[in-house]
C-alpha positions, 0 to 999 in steps of 0.5 A: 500500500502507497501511503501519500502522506509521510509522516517522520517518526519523530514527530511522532514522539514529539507529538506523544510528548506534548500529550504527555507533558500536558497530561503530566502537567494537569495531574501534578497541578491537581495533586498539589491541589489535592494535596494541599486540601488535605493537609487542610483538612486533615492536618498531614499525611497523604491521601490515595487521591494525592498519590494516585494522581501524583503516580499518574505524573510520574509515569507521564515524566518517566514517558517522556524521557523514553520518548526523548530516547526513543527519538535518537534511534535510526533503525526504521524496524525498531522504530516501528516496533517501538511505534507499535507499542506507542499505537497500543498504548496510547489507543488502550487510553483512549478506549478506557477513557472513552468507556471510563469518562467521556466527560473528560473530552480534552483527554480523549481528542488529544490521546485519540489524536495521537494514536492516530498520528502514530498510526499514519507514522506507521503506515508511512514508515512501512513504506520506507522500509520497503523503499530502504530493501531496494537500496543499497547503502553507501559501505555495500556500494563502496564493498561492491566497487572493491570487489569489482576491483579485485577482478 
């Protein structure tokens, strides 16, 4: 399948880190909040509303960070690979938030249009990899010049 549109893969994981800043970002701001009520409240301690959301931000930071490592590798089948989980990750999100809250809307567009971006990243980097087999690379074409040399 030809796919028009090509899409690099790391726009790919630049678009997943803005989601994932964002929702880091809103989860951190709502645990200081929590937080901070409930020291009110109850005088200390920490609530599981604090920590869940808390752990929610810690795994979006830790999220980025792969993405960012993500980003420095080359190989177009491990970018794939790595797209894939990408897909499925951020697709499950989307459906359980879709089942879970669909009030919470924000959440839903930008983890639906993610996954859809990595999606078109997908079917985009399919192709190249079929274009990458029918050509050679520089050390096969200088290897191939040697030995033509020899004989």
């Amino acid at each position: 399948m030809k796919f028009k549109l090509v899409v690099k893969p790391k726009v790919a994981y630049l678009i997943s880190i803005v989601v994932a800043l964002i929702i880091l970002l809103f989860f951190s701001y709502k645990a200081v909040i929590a937080y901070l009520i409930h020291r009110e409240l109850y005088g200390g301690g920490l609530d599981t509303l604090v920590l869940l959301r808390a752990s929610i931000a810690g795994i979006m930071f830790l999220l980025i960070l792969l993405f960012i490592q993500f980003m420095k590798i080359n190989d177009l089948k491990s970018q794939r690979t790595i797209l894939r989980g990408i897909f499925i990750g951020w697709t499950s999100v989307f459906i359980v938030l879709i089942v879970i809250k669909i009030s919470s809307i924000y959440f839903v567009v930008l983890t639906g249009a993610s996954s859809f971006l990595v999606l078109v990243t997908l079917f985009s980097l399919i192709d190249q990899i079929k274009e990458e087999k029918n050509t050679l690379t520089d050390k096969e074409i200088y290897l191939l010049q040697k030995l033509a040399k020899k004989k």
